[in-house]
N, C-alpha and C positions, 0 to 999 in steps of 0.2 A: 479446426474450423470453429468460430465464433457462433455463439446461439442464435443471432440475428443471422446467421449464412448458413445453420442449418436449418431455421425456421424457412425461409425463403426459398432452400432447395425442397425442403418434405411440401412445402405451400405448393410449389409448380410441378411437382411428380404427384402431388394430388389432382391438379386443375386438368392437364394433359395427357395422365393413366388415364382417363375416362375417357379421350378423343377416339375417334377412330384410325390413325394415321399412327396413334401410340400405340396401338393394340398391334394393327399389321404389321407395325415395321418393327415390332419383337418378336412377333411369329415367322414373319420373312425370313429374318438373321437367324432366328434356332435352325429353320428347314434349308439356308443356306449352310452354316455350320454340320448340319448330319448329311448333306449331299458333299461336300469337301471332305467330311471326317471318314467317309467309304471310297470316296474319289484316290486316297493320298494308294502309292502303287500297292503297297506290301499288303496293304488290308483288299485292295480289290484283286489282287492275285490268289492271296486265300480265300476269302470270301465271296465269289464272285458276284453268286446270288442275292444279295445284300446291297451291294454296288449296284448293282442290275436294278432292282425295288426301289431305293430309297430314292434313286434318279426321274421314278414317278412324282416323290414331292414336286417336281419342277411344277407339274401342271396345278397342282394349289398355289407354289408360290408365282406364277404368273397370272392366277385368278388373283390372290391377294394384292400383288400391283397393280391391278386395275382400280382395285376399290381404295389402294393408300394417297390420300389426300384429296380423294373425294369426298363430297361435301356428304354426311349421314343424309340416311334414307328419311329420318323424321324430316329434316330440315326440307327437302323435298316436297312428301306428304304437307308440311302447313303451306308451303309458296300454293300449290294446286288446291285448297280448299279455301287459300285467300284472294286468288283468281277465280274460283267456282260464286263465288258471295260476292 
């Protein structure tokens, strides 16, 4: 890769790492990845209890859908103090 096309990849993994929809949708994928990685038969036939548990992530990662690509809470808070004034 060329320093002008790493420059430009670290430039929008900087700008975008601070989004919100950046942050979710890598927390998503891990809690997707460890509900599949206890899902697969062999481990949930040994482990059951494990399988069983980490299948609770679901209910974080369906909270965290709701908030991925929703607009931040700051951005929110200013529209309602710039409607209040």
């Amino acid at each position: 890769m060329t320093s002008g096309a790493m420059t430009c990849l670290l430039g929008a993994l900087m700008v975008n790492g601070t989004t919100g929809p950046f942050v979710t949708g890598w927390i998503m994928l891990a809690l997707l990845g460890v509900i599949a990685w206890f899902a697969a038969e062999k481990r949930r036939k040994k482990h059951f209890q494990r399988f069983y548990y980490s299948h609770h992530l679901a209910v974080v990662f369906f909270f965290l859908w709701q908030l991925h690509g929703a607009r931040p809470l700051s951005h929110l808070v200013l529209l309602a103090l710039e409607e209040a004034s």
